[in-house]
C-alpha positions as a Markdown table, in Angstrom:
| # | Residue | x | y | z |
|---|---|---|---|---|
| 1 | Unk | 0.0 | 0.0 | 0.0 |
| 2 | Unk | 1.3 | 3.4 | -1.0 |
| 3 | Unk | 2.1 | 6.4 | 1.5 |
| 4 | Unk | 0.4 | 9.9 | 0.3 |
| 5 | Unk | 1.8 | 12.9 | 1.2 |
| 6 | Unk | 0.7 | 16.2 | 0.7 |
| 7 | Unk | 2.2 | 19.0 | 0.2 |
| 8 | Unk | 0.5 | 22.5 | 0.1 |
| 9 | Unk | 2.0 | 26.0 | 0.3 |
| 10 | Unk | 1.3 | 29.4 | -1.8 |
| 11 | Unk | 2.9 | 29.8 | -5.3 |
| 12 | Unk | 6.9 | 30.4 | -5.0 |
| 13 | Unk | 7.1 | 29.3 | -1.0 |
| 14 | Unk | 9.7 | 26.2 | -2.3 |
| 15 | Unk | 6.9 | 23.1 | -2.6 |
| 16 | Unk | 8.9 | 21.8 | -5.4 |
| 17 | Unk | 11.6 | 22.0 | -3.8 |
| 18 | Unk | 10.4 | 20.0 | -0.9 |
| 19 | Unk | 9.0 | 17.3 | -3.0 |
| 20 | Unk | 12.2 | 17.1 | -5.0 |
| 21 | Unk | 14.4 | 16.8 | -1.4 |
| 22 | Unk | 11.9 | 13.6 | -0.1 |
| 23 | Unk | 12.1 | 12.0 | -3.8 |
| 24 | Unk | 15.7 | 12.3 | -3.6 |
| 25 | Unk | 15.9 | 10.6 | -0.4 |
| 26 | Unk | 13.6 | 8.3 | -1.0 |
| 27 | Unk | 15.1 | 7.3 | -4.6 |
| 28 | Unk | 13.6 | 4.8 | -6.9 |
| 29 | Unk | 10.8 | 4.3 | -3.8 |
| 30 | Unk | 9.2 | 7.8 | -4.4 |
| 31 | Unk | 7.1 | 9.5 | -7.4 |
| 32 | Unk | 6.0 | 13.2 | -7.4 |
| 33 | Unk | 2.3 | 14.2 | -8.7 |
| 34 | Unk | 1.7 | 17.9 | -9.2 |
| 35 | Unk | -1.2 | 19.4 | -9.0 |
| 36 | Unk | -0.5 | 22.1 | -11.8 |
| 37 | Unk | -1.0 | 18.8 | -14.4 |
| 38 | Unk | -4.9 | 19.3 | -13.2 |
| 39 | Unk | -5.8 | 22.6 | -14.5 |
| 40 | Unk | -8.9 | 23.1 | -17.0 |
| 41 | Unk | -8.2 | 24.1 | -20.4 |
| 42 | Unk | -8.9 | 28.0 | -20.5 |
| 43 | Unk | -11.9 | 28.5 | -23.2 |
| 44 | Unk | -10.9 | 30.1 | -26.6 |
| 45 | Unk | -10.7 | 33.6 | -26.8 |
| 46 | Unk | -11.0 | 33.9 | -22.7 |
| 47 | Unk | -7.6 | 36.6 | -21.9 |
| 48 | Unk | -5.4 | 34.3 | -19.2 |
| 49 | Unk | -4.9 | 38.0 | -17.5 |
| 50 | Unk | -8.6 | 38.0 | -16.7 |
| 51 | Unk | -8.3 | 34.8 | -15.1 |
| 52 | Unk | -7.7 | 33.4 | -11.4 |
| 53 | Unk | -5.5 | 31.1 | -11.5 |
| 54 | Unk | -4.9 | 30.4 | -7.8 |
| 55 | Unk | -8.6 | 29.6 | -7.3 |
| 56 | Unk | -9.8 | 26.5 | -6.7 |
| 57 | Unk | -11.9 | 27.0 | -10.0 |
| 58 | Unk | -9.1 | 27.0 | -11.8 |
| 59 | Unk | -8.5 | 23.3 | -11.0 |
| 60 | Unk | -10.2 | 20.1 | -12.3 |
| 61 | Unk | -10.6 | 18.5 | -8.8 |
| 62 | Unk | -12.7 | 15.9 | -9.8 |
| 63 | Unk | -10.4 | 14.1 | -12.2 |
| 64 | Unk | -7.7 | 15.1 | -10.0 |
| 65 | Unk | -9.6 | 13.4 | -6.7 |
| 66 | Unk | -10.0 | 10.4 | -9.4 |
| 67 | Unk | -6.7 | 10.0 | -9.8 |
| 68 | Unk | -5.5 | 9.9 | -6.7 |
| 69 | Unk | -8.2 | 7.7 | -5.6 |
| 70 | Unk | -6.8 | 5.4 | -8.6 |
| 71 | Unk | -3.2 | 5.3 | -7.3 |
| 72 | Unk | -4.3 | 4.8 | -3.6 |
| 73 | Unk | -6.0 | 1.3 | -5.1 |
| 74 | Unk | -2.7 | 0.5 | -6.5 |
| 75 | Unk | -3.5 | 1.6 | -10.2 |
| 76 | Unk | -1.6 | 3.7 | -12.7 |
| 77 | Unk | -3.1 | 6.7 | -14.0 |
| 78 | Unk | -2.2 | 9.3 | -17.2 |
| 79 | Unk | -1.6 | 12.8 | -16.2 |
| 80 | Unk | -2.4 | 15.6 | -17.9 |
| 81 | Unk | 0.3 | 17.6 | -19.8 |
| 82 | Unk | -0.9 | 21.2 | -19.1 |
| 83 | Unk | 1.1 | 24.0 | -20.6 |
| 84 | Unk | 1.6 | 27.7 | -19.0 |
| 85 | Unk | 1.7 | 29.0 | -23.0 |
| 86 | Unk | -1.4 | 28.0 | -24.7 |
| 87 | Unk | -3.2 | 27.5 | -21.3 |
| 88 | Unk | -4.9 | 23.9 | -22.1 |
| 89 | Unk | -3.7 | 20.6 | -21.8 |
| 90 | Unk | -1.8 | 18.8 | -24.6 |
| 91 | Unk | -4.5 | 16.0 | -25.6 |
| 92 | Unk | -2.0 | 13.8 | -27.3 |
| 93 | Unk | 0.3 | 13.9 | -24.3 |
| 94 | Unk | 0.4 | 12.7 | -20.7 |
| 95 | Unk | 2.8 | 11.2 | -17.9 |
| 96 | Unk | 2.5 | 7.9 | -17.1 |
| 97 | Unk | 2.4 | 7.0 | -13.4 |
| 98 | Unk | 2.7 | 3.7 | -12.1 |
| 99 | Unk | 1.2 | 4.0 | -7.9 |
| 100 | Unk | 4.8 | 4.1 | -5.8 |
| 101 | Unk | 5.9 | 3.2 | -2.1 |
| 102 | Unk | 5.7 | 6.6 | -1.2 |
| 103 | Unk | 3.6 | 9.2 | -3.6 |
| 104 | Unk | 4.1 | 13.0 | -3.0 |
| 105 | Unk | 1.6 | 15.3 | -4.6 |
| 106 | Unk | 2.4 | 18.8 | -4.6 |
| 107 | Unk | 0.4 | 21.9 | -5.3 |
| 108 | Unk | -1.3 | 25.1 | -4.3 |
| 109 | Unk | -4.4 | 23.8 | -3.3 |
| 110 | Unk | -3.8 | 20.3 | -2.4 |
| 111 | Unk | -5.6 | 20.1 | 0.6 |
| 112 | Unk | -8.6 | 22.5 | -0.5 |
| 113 | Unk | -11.2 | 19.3 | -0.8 |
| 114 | Unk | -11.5 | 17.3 | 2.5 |
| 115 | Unk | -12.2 | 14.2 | 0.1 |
| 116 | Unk | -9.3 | 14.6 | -0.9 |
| 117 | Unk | -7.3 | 15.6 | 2.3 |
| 118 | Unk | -8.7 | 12.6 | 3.9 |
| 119 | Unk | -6.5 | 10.3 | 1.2 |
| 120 | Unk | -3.1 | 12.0 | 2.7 |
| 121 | Unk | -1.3 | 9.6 | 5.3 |
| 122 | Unk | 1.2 | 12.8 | 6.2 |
| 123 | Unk | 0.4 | 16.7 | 5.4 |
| 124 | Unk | 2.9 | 19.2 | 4.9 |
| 125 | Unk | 2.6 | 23.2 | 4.8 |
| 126 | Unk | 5.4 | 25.1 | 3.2 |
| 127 | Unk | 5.5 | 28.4 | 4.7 |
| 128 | Unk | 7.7 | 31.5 | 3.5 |
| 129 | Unk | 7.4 | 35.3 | 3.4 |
| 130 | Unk | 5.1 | 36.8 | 0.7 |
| 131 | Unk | 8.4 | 39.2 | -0.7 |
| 132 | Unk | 10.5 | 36.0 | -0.9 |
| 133 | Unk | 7.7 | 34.2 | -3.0 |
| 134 | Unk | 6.8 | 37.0 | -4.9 |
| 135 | Unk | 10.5 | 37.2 | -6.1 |
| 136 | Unk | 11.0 | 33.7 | -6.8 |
| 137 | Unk | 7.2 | 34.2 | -8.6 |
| 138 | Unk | 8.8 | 37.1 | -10.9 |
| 139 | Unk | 12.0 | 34.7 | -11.3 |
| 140 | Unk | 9.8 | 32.0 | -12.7 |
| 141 | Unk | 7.5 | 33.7 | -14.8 |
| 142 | Unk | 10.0 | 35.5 | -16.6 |
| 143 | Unk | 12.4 | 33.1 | -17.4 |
| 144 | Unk | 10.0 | 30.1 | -17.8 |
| 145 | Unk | 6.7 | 31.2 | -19.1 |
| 146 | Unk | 7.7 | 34.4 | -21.1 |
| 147 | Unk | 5.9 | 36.9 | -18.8 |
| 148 | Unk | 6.6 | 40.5 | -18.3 |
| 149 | Unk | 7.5 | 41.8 | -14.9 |
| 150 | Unk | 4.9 | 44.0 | -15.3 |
| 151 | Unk | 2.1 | 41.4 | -16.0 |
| 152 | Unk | 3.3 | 39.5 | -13.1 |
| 153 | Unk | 3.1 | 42.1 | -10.0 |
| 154 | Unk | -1.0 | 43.4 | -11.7 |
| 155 | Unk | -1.5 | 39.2 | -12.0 |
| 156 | Unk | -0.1 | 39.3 | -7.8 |
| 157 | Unk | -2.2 | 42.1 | -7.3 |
| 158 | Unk | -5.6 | 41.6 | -8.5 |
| 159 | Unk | -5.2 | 37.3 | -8.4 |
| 160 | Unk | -2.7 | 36.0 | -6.4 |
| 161 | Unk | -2.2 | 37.7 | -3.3 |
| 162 | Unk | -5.9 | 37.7 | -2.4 |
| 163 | Unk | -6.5 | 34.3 | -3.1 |
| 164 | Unk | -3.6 | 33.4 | -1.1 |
| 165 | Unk | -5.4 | 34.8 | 2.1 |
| 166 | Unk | -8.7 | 33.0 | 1.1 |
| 167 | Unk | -8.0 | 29.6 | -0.3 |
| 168 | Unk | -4.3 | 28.5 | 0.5 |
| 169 | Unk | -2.8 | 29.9 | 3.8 |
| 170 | Unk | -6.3 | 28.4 | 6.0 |
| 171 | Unk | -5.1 | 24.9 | 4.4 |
| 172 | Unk | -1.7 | 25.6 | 7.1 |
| 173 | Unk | -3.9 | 24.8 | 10.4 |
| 174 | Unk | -5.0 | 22.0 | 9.1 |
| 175 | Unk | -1.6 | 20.6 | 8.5 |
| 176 | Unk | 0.7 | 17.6 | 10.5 |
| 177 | Unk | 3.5 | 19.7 | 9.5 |
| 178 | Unk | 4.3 | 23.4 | 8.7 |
| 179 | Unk | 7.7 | 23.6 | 7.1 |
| 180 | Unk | 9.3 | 27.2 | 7.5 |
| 181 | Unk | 11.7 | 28.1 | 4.8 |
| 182 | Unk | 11.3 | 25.5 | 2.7 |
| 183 | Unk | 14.3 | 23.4 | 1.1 |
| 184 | Unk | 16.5 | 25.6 | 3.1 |
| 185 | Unk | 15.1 | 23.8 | 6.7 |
| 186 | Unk | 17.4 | 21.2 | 6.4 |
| 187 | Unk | 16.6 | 20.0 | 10.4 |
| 188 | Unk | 12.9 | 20.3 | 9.6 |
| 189 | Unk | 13.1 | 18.3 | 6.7 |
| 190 | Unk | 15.4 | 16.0 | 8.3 |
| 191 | Unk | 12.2 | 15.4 | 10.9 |
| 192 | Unk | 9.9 | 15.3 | 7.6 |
| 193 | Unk | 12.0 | 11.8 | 6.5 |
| 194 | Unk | 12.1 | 10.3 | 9.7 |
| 195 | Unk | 8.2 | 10.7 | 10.2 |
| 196 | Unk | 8.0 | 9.2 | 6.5 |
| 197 | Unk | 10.2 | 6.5 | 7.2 |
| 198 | Unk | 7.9 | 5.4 | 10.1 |
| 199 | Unk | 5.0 | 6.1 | 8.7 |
| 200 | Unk | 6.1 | 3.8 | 5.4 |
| 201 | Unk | 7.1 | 1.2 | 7.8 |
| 202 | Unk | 3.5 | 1.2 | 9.4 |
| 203 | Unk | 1.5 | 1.5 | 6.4 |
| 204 | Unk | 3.6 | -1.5 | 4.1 |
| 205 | Unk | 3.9 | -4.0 | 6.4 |
C-alpha cells in the first residue's frame, strides 16, 4: 500500500523543492504528482490575464480526486500535460504514473477538498514570506513562461495575493506539518523523513 503525502504551500514558498528533497531521499521508492497537471483548459478567446488562476476554480478537482483515488487502489493513471503558453492541456500527451511506495503530490491547493485531504497519510505546509515568494514568482515567470514583470506584479495584485489569504494559507492549520523556509530547513526536513520512514514502515507491512 502506497504512503500519500501532501504538500501544500502558496505559489513560490519552495513546494517543489520540498517534494524534489523527499524524492531524492527516497530514490527509486518515491514519485512526485503535481497538482498544476490538473488545470482546466482555459476557453478560446478567454484573456489568461482576466483569469484566477490560484482559485480552486481554476482546478479540475474531480479528475484530479479520481486519480488519486486510482493510485491509492494500487493503479496507474495518465496525467495531464498542461502547458503555461497555450493555457490547455496537450490532448495527445500525458505522464505515465505507475502508484509508488511513497507518492508525493504537490500543489497550491492540495488540501482544498476534504475528500481529498482525507487520502493524505502525512500533510505538509510550506510556509515562506510573501516578498521572498513573490520574487522567486517574478523569477519564474520570466524566465519560464515568457511573462513580463509587469504582468506579473497586476497578476499578484488583482489574483494571487488575495486568493492566497482565502484559499491557500487556511489549508496551514490543518496541516501535521508546517515547514518554515522551505528546502533551506534542512533540520525540519530532516524530521519530515524520519516521520515518513515510520510512517512507510507502518502502512507497508
Amino acid at each position: 500500500m502506497s504512503t500519500f503525502v501532501a504538500i501544500a504551500g502558496g505559489s513560490g514558498a519552495g513546494k517543489t523543492t520540498v517534494a524534489n528533497e523527499v524524492v531524492r531521499h527516497f530514490e527509486k521508492k518515491a514519485i512526485c504528482l503535481n497538482m498544476d497537471s490538473y488545470y482546466k483548459d482555459l476557453d478560446a478567446g478567454v484573456d489568461p490575464r482576466e483569469v484566477n488562476f490560484d482559485a480552486p476554480s481554476a482546478f479540475d478537482f474531480e479528475l484530479f480526486f479520481k486519480h488519486l483515488k486510482t493510485l491509492k487502489d494500487g493503479n496507474s493513471i495518465e496525467v495531464p500535460s498542461y502547458s503555461f503558453v497555450t493555457y490547455r492541456r496537450d490532448s495527445l500527451k500525458t505522464t505515465h504514473i505507475e502508484p509508488m511506495n511513497l507518492v508525493i503530490v504537490e500543489g497550491i491547493l492540495v488540501l482544498y477538498k476534504d475528500e481529498i485531504r482525507k487520502l493524505f497519510d502525512l500533510t505538509i505546509y510550506v510556509d515562506e514570506d510573501a516578498d521572498e515568494r513573490l520574487i522567486r514568482r517574478i523569477e519564474r515567470d520570466t524566465k519560464e513562461r515568457g511573462r513580463s514583470i509587469e504582468s506579473i506584479i497586476s497578476q499578484y495584485r488583482k489574483f494571487v495575493a488575495p486568493a492566497f489569504r482565502s484559499f491557500i494559507e487556511p489549508q496551514k492549520y490543518s496541516c501535521d506539518i508546517i515547514l518554515p523556509r522551505g528546502g533551506e530547513n534542512k533540520i525540519g526536513l530532516s524530521i519530515i523523513m524520519g516521520a515518513l520512514e515510520k510512517i512507510m514502515s507502518l502502512t507497508q507491512r
